[in-house]
C-alpha positions as CSV (number, residue, x, y, z in Angstrom):
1,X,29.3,-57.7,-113.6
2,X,27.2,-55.6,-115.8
3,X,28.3,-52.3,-116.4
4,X,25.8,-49.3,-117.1
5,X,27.2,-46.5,-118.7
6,X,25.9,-43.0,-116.7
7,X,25.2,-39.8,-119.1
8,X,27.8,-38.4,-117.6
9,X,31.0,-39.9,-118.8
10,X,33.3,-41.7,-116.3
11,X,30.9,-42.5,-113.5
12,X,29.6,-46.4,-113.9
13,X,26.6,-48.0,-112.3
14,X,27.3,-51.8,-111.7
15,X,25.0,-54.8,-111.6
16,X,26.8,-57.9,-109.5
17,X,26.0,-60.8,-110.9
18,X,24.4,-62.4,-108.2
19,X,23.8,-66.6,-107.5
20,X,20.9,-66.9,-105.4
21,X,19.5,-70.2,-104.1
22,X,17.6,-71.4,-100.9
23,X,20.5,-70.5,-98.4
24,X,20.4,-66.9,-99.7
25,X,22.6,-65.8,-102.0
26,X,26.3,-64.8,-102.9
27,X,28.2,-62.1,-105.1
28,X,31.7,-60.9,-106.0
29,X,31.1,-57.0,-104.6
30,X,34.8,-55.8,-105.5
31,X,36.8,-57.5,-108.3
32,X,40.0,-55.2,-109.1
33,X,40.8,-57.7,-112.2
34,X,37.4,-57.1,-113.8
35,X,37.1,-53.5,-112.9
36,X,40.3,-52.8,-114.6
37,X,39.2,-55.2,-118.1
38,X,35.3,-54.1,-117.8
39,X,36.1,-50.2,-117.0
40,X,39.6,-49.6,-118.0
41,X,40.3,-47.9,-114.1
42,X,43.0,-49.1,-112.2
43,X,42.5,-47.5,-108.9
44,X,44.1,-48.6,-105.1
45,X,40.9,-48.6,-102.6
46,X,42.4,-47.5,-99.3
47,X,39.3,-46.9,-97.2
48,X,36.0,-48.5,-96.8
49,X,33.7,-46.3,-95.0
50,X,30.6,-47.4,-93.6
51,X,27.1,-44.9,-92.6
52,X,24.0,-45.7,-91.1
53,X,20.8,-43.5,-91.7
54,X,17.5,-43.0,-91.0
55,X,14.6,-42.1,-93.7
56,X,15.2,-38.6,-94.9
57,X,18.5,-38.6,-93.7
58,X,20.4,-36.5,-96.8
59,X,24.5,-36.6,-96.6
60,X,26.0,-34.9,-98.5
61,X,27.2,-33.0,-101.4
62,X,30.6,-34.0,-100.1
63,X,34.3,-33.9,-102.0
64,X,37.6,-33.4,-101.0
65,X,40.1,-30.5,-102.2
66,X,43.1,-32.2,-101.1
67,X,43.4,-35.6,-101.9
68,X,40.8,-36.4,-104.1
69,X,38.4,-39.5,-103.5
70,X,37.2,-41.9,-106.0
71,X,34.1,-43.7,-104.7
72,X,32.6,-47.2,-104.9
73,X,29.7,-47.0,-103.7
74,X,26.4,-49.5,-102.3
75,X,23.5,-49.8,-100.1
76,X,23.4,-53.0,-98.1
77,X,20.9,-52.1,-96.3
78,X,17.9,-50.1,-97.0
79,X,17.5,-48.4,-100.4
80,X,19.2,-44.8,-100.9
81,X,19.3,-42.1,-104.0
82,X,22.8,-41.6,-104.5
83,X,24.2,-38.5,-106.7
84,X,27.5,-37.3,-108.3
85,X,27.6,-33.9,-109.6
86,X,30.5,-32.8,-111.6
87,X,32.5,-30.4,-110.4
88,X,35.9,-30.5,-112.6
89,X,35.4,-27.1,-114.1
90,X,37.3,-28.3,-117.5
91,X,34.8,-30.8,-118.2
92,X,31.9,-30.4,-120.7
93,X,29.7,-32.1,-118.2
94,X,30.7,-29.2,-115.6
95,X,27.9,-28.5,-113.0
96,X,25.7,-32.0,-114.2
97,X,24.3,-34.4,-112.3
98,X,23.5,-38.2,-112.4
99,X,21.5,-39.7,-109.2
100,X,20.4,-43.7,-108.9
101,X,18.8,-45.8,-106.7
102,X,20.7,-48.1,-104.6
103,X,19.5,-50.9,-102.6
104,X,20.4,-53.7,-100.4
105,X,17.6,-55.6,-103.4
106,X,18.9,-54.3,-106.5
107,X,22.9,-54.8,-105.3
108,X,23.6,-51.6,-107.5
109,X,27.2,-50.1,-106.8
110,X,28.1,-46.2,-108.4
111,X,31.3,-45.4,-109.4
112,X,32.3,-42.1,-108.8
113,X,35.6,-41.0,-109.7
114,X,37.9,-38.3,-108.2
115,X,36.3,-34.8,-109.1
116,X,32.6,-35.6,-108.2
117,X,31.0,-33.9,-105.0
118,X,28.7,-36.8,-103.9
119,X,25.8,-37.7,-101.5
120,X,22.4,-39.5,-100.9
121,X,19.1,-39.5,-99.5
122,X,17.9,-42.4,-97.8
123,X,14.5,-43.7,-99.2
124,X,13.8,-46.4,-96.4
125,X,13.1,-46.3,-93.0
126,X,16.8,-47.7,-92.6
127,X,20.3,-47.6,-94.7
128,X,23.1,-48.6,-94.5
129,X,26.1,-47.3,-97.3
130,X,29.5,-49.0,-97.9
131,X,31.9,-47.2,-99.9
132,X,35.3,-47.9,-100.9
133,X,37.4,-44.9,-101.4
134,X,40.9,-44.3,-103.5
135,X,42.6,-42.1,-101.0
136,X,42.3,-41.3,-97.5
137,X,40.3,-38.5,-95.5
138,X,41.6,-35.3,-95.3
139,X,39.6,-33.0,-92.9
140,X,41.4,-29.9,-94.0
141,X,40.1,-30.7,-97.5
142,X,36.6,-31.0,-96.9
143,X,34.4,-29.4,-98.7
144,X,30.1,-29.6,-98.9
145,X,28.0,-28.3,-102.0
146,X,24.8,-26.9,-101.5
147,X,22.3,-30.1,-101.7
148,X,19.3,-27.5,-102.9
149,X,21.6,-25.3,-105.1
150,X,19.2,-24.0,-107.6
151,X,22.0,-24.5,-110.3
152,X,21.9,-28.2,-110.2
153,X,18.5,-28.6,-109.5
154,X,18.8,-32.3,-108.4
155,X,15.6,-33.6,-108.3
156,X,16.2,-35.3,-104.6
157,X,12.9,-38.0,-104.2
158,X,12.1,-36.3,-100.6
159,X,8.0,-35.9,-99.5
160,X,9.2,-33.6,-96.9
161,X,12.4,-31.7,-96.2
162,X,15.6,-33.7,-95.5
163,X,17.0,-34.7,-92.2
164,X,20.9,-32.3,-92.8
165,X,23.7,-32.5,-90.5
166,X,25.5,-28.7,-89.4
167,X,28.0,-28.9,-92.3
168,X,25.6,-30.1,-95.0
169,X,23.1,-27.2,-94.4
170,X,25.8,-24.7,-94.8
171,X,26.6,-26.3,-97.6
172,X,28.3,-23.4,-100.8
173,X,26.5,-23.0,-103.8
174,X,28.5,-24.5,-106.7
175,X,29.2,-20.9,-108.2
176,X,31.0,-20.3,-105.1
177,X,32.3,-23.2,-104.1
178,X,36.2,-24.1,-104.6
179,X,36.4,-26.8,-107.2
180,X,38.3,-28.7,-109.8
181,X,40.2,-27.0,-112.4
């Protein structure tokens, strides 16, 4: 696995190393030895989760007050934009915001630890997202960040406006929003 450093310090993008041939073609998607020697995390997945989305479907910015999530995340179908923004109000990185494109072609995965609101846009007509999270949902810690909160200014890859569920477009504006310390 090949791992790609983000600018923001302790989020990952990952690279499989993948053997194709005639028959199709086979990688290792989770490793917990290599992910522990390669990235020095040692983390207990306890829930893989599993979406599927239409084009402009945008989920998200999602993170949890009460217990945390780390995410390991990957399209395996369709292609997505997926973003982490840092919300641990200690960090020098406070407020940033790192997005990639995943794809059931490129094989990318994202890690994003505990501390991150995250979410993605779907680029295809179709996607399907996989993630592996460190601890379990808690619905009484839910919480949703603005997608369009001038603050961050992500620069979402949409031609017309997103396709939101109830929660996402009442989404708080980071400034307001209850977050890390």
């Amino acid at each position: 696995m090949k791992v790609i450093p983000a600018e923001i310090p302790d989020i990952f993008l990952l690279e499989p190393q993948v053997f194709s041939d005639s028959r199709g073609f086979f990688f290792e998607s989770y490793n917990q030895q290599k992910f522990i020697d390669k990235l020095g995390i040692t983390v207990n997945f306890v829930q893989d989760n599993h979406s599927s989305s239409q084009r402009n479907v945008l989920r998200g910015l999602h993170y949890q007050v009460i217990q945390p999530q780390g995410k390991l995340v990957r399209a395996v179908v369709g292609t997505i934009f997926d973003v982490a923004v840092d919300i641990r109000k200690s960090s020098p990185t406070f407020g940033q915001w790192v997005g990639y494109v995943l794809s059931a072609e490129n094989k990318r995965q994202l890690w994003v630890p505990p501390g991150f609101a995250h979410g993605f846009v779907v680029l295809s007509e179709v996607a399907e997202v996989i993630y592996k999270t460190t601890d379990y949902y808690a619905p009484g810690g839910d919480r949703t960040i603005l997608w369009n909160d001038p603050d961050l200014a992500i620069n979402w890859p949409l031609k017309e406006p997103p396709i939101l569920s109830a929660k996402d477009s009442q989404g708080q504006p980071l400034k307001s929003a209850e977050v890390y310390e």
